[in-house]
Every structure is written in C-alpha cells, then in structure tokens.
mmCIF entry with sequence, helices, sheets and N, C-alpha, C, O atoms, coordinates in Angstrom:
data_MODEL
# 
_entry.id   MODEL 
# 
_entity.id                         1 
_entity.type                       polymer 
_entity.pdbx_number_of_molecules   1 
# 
_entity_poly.entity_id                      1 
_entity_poly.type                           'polypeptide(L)' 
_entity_poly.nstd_linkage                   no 
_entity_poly.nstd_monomer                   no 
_entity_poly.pdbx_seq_one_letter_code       
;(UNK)(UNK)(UNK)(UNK)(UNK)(UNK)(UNK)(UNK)(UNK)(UNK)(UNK)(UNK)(UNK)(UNK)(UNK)(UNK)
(UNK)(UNK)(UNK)(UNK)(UNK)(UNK)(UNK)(UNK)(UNK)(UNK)(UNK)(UNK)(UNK)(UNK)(UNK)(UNK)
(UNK)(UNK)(UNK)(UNK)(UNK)(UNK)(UNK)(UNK)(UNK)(UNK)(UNK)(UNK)(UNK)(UNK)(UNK)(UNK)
(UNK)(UNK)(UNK)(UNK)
;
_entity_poly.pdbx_seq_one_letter_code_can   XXXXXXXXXXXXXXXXXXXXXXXXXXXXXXXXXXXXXXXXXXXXXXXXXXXX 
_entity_poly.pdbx_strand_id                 A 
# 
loop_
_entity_poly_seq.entity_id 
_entity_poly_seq.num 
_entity_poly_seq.mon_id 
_entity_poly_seq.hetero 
1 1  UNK n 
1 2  UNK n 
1 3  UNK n 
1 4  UNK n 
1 5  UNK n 
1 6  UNK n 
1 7  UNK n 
1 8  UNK n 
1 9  UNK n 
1 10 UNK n 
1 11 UNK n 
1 12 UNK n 
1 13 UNK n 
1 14 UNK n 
1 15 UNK n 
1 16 UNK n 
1 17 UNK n 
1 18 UNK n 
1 19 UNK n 
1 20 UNK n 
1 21 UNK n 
1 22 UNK n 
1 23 UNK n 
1 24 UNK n 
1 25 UNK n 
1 26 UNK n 
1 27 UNK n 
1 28 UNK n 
1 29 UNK n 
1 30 UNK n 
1 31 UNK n 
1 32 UNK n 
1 33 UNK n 
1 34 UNK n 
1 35 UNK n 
1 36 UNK n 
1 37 UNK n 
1 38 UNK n 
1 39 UNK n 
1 40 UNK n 
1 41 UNK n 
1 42 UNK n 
1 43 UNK n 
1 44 UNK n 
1 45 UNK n 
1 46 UNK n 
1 47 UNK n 
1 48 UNK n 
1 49 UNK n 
1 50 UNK n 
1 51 UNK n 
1 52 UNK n 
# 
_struct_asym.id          A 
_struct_asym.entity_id   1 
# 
_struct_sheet.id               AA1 
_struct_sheet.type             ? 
_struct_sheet.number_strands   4 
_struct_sheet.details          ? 
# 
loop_
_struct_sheet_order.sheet_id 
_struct_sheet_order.range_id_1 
_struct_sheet_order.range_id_2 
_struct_sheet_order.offset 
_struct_sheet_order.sense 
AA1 1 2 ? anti-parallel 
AA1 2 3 ? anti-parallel 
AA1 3 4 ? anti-parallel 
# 
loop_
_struct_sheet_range.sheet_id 
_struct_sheet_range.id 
_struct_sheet_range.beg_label_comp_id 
_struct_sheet_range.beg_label_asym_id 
_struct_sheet_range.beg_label_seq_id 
_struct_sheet_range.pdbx_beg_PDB_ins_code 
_struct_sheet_range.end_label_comp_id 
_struct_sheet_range.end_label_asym_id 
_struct_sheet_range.end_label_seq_id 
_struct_sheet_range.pdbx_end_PDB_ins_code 
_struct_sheet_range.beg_auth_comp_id 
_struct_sheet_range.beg_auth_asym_id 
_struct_sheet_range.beg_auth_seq_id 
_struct_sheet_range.end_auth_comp_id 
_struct_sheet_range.end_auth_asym_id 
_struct_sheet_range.end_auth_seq_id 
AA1 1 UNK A 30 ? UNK A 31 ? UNK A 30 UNK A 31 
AA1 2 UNK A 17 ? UNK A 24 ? UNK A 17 UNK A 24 
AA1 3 UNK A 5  ? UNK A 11 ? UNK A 5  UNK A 11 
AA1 4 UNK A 45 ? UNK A 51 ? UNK A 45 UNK A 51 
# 
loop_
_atom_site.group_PDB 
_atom_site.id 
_atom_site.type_symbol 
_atom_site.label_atom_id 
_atom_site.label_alt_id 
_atom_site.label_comp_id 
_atom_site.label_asym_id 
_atom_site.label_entity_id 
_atom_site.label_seq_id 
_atom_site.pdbx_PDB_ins_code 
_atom_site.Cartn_x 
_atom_site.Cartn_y 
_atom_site.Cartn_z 
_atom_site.occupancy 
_atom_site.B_iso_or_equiv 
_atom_site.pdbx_formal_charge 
_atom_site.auth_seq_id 
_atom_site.auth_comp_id 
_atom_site.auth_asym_id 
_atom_site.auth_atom_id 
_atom_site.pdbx_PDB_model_num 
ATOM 1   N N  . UNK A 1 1  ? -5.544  -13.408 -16.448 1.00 0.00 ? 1  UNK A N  1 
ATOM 2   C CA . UNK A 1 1  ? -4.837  -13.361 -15.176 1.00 0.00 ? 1  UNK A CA 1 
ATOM 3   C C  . UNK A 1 1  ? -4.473  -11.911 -14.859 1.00 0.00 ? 1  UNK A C  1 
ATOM 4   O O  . UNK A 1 1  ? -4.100  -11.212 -15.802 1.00 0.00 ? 1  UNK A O  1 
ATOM 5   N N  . UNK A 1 2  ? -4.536  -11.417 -13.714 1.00 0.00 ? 2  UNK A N  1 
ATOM 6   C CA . UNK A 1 2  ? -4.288  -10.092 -13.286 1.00 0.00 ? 2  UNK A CA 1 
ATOM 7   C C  . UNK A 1 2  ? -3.176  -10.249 -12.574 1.00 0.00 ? 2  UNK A C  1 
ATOM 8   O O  . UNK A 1 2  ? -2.826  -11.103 -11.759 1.00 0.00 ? 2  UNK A O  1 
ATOM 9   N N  . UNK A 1 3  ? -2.533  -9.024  -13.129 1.00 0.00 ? 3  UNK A N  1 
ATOM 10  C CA . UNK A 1 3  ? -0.987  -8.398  -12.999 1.00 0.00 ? 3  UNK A CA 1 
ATOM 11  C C  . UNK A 1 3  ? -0.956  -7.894  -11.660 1.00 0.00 ? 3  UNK A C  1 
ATOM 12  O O  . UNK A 1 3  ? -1.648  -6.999  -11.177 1.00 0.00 ? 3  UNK A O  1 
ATOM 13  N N  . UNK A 1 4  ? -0.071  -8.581  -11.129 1.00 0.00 ? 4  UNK A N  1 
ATOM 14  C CA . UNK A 1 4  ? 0.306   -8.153  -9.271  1.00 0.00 ? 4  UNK A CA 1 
ATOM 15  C C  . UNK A 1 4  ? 1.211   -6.772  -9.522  1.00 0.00 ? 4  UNK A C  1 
ATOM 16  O O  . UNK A 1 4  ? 1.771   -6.338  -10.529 1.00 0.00 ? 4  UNK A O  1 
ATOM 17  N N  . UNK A 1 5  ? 1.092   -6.236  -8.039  1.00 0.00 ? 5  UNK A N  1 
ATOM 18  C CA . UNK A 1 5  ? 2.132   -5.291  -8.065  1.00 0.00 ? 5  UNK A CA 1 
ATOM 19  C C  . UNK A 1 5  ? 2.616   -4.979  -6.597  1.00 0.00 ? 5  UNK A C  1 
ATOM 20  O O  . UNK A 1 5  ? 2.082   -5.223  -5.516  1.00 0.00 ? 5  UNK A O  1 
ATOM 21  N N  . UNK A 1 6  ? 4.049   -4.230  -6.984  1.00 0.00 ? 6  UNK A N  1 
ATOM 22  C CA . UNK A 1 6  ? 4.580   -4.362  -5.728  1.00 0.00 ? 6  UNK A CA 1 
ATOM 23  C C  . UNK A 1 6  ? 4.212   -2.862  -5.144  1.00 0.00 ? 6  UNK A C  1 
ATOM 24  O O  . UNK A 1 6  ? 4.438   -1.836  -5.786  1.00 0.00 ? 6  UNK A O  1 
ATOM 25  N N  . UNK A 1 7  ? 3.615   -2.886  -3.844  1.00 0.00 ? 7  UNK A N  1 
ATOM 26  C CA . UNK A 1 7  ? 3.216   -1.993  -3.578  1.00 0.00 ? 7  UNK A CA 1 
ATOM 27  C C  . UNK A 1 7  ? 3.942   -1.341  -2.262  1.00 0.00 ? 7  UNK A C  1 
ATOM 28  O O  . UNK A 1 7  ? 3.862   -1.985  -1.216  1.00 0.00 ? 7  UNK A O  1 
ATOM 29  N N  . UNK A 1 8  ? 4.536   -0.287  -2.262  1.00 0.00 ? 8  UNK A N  1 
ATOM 30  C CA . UNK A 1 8  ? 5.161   0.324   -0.847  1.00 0.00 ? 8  UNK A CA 1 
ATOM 31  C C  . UNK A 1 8  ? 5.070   1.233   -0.249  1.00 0.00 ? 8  UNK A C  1 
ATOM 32  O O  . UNK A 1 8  ? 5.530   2.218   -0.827  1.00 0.00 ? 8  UNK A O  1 
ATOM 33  N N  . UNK A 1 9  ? 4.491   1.498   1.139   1.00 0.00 ? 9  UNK A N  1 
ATOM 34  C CA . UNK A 1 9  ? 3.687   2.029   1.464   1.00 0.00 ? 9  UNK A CA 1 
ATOM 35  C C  . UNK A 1 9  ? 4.297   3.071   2.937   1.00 0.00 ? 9  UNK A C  1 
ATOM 36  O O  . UNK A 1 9  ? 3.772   2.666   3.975   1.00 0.00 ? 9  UNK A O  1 
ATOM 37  N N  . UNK A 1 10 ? 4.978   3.917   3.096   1.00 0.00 ? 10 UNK A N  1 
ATOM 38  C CA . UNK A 1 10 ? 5.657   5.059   3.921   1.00 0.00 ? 10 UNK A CA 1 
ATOM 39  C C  . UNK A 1 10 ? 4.537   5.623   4.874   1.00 0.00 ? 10 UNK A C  1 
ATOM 40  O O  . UNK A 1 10 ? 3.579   6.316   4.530   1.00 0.00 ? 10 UNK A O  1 
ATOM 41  N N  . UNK A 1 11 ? 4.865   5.169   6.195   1.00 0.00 ? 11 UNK A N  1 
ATOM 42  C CA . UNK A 1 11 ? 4.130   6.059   7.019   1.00 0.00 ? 11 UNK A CA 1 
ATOM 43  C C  . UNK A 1 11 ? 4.761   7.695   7.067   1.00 0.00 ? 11 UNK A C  1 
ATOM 44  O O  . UNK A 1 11 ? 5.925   7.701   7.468   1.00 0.00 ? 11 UNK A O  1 
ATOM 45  N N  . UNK A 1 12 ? 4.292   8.860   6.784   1.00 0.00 ? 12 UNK A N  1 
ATOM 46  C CA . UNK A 1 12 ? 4.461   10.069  7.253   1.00 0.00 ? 12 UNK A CA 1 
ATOM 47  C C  . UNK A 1 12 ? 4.567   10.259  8.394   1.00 0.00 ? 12 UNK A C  1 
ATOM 48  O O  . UNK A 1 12 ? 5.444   11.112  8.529   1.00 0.00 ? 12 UNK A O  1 
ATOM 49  N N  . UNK A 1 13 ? 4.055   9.862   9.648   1.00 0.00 ? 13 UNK A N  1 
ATOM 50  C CA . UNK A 1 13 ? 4.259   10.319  11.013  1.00 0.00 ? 13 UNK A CA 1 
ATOM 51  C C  . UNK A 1 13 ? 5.644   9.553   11.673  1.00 0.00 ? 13 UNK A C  1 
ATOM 52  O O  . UNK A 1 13 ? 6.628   10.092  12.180  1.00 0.00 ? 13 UNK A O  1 
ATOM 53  N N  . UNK A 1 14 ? 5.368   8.151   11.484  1.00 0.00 ? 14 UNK A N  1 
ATOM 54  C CA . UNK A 1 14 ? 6.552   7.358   12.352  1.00 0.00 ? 14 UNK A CA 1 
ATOM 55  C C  . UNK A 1 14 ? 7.890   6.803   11.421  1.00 0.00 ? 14 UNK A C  1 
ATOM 56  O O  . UNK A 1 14 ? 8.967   6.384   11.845  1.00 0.00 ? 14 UNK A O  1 
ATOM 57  N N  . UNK A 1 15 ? 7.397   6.963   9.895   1.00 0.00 ? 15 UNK A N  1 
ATOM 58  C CA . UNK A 1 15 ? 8.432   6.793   8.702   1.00 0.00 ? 15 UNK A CA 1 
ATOM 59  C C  . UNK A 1 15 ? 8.436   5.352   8.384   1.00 0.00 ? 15 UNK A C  1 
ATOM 60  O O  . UNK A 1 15 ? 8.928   5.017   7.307   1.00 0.00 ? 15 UNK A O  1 
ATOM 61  N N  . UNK A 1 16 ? 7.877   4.310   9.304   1.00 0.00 ? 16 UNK A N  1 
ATOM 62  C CA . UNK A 1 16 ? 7.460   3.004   9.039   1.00 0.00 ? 16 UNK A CA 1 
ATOM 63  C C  . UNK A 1 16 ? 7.188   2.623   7.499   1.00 0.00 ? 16 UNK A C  1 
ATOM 64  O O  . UNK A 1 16 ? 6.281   3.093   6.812   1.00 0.00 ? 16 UNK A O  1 
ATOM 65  N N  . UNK A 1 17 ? 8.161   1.667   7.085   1.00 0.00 ? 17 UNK A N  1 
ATOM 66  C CA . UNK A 1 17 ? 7.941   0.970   5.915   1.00 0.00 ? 17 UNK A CA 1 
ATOM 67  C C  . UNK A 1 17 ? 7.239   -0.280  5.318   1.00 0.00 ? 17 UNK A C  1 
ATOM 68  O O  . UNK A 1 17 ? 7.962   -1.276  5.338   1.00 0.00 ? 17 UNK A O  1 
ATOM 69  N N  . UNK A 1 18 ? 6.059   -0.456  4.816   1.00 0.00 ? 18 UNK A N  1 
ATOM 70  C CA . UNK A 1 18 ? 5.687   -1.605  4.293   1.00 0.00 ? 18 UNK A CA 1 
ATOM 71  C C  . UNK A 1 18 ? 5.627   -2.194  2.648   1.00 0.00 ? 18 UNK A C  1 
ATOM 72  O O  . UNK A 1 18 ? 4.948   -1.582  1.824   1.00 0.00 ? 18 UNK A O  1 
ATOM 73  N N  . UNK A 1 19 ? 6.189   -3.092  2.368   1.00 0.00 ? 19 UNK A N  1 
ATOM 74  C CA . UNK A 1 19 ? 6.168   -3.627  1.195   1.00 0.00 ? 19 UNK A CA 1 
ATOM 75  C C  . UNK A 1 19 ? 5.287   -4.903  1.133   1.00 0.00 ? 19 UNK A C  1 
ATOM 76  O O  . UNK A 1 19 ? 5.527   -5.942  1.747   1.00 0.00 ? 19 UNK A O  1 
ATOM 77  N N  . UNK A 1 20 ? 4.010   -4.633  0.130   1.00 0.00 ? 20 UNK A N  1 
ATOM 78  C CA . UNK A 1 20 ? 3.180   -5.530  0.159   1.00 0.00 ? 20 UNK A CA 1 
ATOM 79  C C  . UNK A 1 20 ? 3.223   -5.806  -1.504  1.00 0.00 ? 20 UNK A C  1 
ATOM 80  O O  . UNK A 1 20 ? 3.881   -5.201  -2.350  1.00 0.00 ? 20 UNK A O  1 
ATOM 81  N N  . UNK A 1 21 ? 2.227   -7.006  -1.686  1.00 0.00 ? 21 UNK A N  1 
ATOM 82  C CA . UNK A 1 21 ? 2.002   -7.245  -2.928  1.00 0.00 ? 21 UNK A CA 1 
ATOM 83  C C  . UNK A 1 21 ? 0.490   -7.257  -2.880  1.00 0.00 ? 21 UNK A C  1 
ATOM 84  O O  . UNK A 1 21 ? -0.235  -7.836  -2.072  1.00 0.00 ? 21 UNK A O  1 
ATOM 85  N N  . UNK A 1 22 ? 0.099   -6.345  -4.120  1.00 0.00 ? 22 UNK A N  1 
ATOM 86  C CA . UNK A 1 22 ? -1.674  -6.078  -4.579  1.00 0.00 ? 22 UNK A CA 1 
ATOM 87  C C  . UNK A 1 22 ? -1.596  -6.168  -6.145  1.00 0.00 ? 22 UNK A C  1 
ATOM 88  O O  . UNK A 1 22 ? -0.746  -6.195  -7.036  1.00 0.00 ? 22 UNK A O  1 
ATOM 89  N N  . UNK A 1 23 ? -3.299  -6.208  -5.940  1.00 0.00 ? 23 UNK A N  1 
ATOM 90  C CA . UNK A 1 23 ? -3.842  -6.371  -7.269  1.00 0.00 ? 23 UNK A CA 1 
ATOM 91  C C  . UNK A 1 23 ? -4.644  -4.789  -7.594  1.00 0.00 ? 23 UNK A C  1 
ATOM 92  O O  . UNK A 1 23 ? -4.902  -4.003  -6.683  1.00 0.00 ? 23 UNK A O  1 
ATOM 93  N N  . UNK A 1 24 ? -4.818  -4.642  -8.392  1.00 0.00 ? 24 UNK A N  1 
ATOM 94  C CA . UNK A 1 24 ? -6.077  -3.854  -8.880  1.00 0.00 ? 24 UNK A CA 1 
ATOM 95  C C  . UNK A 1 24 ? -7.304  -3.757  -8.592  1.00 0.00 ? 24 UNK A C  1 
ATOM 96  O O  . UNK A 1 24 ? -7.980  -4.641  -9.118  1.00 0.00 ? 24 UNK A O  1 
ATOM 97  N N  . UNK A 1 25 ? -8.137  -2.685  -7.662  1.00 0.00 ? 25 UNK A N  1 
ATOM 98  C CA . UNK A 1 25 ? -9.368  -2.961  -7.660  1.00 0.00 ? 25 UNK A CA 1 
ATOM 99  C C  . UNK A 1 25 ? -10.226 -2.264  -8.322  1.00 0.00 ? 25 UNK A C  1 
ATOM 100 O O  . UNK A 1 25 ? -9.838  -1.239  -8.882  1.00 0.00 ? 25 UNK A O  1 
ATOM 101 N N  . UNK A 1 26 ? -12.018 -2.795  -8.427  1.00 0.00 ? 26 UNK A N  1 
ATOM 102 C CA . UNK A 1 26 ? -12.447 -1.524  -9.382  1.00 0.00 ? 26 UNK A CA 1 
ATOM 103 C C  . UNK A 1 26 ? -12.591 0.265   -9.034  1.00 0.00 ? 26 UNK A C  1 
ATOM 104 O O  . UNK A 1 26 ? -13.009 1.109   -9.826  1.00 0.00 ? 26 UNK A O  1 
ATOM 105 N N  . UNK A 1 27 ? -12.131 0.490   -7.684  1.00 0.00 ? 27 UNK A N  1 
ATOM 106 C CA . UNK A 1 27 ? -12.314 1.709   -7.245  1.00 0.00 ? 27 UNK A CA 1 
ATOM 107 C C  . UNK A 1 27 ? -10.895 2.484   -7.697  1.00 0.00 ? 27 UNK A C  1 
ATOM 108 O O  . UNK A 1 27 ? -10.735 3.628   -7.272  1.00 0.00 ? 27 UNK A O  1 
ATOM 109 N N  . UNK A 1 28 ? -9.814  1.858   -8.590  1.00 0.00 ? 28 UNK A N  1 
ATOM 110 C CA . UNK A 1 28 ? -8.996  2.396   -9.157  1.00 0.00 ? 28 UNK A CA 1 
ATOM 111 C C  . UNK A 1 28 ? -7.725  2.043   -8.300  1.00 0.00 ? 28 UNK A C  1 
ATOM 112 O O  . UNK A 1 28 ? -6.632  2.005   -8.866  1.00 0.00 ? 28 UNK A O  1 
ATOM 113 N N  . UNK A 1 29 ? -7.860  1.714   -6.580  1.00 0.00 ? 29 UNK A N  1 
ATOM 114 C CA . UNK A 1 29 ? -6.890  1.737   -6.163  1.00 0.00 ? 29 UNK A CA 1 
ATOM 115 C C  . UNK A 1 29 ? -6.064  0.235   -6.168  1.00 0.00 ? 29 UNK A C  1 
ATOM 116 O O  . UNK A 1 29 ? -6.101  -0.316  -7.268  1.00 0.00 ? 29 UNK A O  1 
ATOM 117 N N  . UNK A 1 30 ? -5.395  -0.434  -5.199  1.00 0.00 ? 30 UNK A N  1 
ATOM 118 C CA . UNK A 1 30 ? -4.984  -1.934  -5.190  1.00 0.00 ? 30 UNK A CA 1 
ATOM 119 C C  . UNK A 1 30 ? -5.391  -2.277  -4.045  1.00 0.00 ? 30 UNK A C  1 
ATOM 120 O O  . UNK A 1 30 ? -5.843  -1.469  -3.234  1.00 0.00 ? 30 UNK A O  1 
ATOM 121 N N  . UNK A 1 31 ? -5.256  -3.808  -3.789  1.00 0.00 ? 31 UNK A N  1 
ATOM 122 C CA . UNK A 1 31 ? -6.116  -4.605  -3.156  1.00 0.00 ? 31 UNK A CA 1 
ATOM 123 C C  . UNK A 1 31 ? -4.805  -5.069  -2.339  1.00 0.00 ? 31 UNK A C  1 
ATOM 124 O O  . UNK A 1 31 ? -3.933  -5.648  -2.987  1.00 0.00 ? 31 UNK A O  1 
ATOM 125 N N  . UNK A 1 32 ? -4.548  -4.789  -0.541  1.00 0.00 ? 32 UNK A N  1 
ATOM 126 C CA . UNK A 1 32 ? -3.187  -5.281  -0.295  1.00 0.00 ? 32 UNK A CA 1 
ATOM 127 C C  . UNK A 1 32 ? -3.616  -6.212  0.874   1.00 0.00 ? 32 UNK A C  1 
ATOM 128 O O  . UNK A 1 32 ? -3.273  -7.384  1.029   1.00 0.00 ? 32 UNK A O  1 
ATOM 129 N N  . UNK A 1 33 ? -4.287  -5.599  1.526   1.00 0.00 ? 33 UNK A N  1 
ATOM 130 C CA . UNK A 1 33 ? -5.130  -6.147  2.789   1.00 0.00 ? 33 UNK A CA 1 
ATOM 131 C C  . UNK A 1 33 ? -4.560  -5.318  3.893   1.00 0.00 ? 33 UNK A C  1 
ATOM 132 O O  . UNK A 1 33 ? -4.754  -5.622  5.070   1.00 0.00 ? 33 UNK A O  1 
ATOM 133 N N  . UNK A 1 34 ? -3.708  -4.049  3.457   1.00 0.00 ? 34 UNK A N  1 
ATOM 134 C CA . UNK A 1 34 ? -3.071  -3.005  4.523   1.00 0.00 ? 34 UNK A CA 1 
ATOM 135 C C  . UNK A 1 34 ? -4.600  -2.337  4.636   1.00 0.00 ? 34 UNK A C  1 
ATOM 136 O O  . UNK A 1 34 ? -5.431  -2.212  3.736   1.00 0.00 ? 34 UNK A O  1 
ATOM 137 N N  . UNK A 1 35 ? -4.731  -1.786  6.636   1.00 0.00 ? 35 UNK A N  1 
ATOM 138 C CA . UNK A 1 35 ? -5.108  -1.078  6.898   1.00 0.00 ? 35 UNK A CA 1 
ATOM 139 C C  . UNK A 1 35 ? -4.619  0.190   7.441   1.00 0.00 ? 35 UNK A C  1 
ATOM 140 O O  . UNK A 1 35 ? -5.145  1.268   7.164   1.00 0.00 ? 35 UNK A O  1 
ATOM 141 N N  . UNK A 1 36 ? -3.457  0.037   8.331   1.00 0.00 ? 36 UNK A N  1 
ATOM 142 C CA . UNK A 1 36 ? -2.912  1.286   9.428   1.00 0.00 ? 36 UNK A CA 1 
ATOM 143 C C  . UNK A 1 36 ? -2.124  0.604   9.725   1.00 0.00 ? 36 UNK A C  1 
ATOM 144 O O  . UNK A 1 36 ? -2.088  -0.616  9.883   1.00 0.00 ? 36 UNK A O  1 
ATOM 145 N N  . UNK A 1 37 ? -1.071  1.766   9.872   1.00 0.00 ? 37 UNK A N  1 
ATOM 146 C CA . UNK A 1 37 ? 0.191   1.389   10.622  1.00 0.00 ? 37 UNK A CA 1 
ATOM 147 C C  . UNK A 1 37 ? 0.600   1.011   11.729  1.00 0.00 ? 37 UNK A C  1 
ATOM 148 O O  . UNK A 1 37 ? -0.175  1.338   12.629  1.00 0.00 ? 37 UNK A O  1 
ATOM 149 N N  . UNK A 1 38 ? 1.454   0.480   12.052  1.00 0.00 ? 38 UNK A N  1 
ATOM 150 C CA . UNK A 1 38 ? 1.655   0.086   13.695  1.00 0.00 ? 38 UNK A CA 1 
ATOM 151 C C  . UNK A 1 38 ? 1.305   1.211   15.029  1.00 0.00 ? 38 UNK A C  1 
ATOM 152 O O  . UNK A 1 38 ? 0.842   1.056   16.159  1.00 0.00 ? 38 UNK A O  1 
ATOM 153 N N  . UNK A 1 39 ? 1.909   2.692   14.044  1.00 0.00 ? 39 UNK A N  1 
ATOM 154 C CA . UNK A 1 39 ? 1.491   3.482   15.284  1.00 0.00 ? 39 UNK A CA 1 
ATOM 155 C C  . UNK A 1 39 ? -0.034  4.123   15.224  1.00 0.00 ? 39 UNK A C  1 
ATOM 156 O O  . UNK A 1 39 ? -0.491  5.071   15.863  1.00 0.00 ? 39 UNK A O  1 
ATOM 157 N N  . UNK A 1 40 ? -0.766  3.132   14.068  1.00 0.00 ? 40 UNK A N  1 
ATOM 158 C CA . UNK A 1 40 ? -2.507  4.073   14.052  1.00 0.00 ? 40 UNK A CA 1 
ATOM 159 C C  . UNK A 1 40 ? -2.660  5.111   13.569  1.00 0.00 ? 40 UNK A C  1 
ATOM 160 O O  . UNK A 1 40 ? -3.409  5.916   14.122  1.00 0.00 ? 40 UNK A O  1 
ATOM 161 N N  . UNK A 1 41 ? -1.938  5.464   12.270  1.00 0.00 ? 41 UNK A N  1 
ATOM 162 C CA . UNK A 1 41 ? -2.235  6.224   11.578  1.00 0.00 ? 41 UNK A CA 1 
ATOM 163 C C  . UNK A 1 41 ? -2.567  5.455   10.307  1.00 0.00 ? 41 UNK A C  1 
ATOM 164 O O  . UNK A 1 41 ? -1.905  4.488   9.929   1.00 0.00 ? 41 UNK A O  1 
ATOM 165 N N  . UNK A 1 42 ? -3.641  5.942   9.663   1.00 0.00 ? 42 UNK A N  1 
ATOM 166 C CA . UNK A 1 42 ? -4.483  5.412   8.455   1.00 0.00 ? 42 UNK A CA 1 
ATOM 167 C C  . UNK A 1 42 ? -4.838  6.444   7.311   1.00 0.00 ? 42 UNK A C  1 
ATOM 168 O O  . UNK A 1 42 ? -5.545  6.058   6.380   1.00 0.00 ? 42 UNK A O  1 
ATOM 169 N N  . UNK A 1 43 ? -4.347  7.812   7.353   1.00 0.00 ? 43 UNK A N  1 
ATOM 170 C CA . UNK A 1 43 ? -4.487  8.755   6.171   1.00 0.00 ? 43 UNK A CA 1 
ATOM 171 C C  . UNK A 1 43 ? -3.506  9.291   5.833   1.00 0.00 ? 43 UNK A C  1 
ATOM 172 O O  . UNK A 1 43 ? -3.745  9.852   4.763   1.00 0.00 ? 43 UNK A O  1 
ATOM 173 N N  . UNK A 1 44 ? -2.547  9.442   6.124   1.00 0.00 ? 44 UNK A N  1 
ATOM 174 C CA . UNK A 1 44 ? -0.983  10.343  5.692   1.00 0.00 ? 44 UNK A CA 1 
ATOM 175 C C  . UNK A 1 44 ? -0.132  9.255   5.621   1.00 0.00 ? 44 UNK A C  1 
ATOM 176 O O  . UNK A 1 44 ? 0.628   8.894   6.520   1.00 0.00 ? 44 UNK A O  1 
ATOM 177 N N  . UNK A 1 45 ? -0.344  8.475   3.985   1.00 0.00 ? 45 UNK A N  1 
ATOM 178 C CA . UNK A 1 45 ? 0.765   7.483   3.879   1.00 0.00 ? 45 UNK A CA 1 
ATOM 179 C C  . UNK A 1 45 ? 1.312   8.131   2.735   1.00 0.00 ? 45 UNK A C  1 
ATOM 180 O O  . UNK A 1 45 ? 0.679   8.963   2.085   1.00 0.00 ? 45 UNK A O  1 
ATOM 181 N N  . UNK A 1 46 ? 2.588   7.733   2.449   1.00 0.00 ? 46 UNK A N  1 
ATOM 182 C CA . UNK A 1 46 ? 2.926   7.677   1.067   1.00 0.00 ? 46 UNK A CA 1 
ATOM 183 C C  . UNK A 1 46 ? 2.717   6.711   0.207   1.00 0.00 ? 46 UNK A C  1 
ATOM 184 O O  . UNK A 1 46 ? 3.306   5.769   0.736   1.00 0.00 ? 46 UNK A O  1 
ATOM 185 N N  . UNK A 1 47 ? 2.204   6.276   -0.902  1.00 0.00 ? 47 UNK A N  1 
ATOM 186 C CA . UNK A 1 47 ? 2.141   5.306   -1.590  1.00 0.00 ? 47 UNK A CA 1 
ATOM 187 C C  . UNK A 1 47 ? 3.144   4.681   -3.098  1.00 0.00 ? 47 UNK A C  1 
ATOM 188 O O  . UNK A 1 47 ? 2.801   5.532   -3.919  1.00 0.00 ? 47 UNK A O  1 
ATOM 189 N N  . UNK A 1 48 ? 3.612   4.228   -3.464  1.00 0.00 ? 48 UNK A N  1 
ATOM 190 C CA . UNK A 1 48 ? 4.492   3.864   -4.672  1.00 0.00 ? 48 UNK A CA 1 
ATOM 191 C C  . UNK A 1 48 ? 4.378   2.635   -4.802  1.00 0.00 ? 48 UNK A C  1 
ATOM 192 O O  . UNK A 1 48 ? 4.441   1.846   -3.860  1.00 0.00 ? 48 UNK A O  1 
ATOM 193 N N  . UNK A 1 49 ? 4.105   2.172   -6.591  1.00 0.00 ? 49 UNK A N  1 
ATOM 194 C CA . UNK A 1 49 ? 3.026   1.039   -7.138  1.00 0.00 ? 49 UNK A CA 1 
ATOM 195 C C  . UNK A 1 49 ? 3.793   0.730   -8.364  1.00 0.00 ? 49 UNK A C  1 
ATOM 196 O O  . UNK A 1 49 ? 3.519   1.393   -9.365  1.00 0.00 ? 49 UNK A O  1 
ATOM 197 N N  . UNK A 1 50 ? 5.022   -0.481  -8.464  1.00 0.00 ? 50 UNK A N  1 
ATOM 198 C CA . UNK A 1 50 ? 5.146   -0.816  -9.767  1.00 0.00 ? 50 UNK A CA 1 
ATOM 199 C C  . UNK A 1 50 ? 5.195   -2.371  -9.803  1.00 0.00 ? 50 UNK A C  1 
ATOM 200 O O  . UNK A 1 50 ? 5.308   -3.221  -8.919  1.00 0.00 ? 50 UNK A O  1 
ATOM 201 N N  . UNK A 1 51 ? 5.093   -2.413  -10.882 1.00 0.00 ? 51 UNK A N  1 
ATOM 202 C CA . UNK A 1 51 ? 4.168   -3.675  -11.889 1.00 0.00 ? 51 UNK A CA 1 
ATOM 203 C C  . UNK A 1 51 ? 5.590   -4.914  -11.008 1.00 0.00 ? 51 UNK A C  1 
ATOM 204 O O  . UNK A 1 51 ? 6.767   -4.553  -10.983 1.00 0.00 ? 51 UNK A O  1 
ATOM 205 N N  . UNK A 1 52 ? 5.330   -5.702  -10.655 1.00 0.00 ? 52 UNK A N  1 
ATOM 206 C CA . UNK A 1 52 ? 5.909   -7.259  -10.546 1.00 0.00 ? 52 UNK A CA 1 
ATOM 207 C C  . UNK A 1 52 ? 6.310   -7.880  -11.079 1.00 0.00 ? 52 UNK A C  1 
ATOM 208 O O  . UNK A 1 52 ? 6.609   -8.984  -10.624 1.00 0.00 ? 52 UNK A O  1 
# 
C-alpha cells in the first residue's frame, strides 16, 4: 500500500492556498490532480510534502 501525503501548495503571485492529498509518482514528484491556480499561474508555486 502506498503512503499518502499531505501536500500544500502556495501560489507566489496571488498567495492562494491549496491543501491536497497525493501519492508518489515515478517522475519523483506526487500525484494530486492540481494543475494551476485560480488566477492561472502554473510555475511559481511553493510546494511542502509531509507524510499523512
């Protein structure tokens, strides 16, 4: 069974907060189903990832 994690995710431009729950994928990163933020930004997030 694979270990969830809580994943939270800071927009840089509008400061927008999301807290999701992911898994591990094989490209190293997690699996959340986040794409972009409400205001359409998709590369200047902050990210922070602990175990569930």
């Amino acid at each position: 069974m694979h270990t969830r994690y809580k994943v939270t995710i800071r927009c840089t431009e509008c400061g927008e907060k999301f807290i999701l729950r992911g898994r591990p994928n094989s490209e190293g990163g997690f699996d959340t189903g986040f794409k972009r933020c409400t205001c359409g930004n998709e590369s200047t997030l902050e990210v922070d990832v602990t175990p569930e």
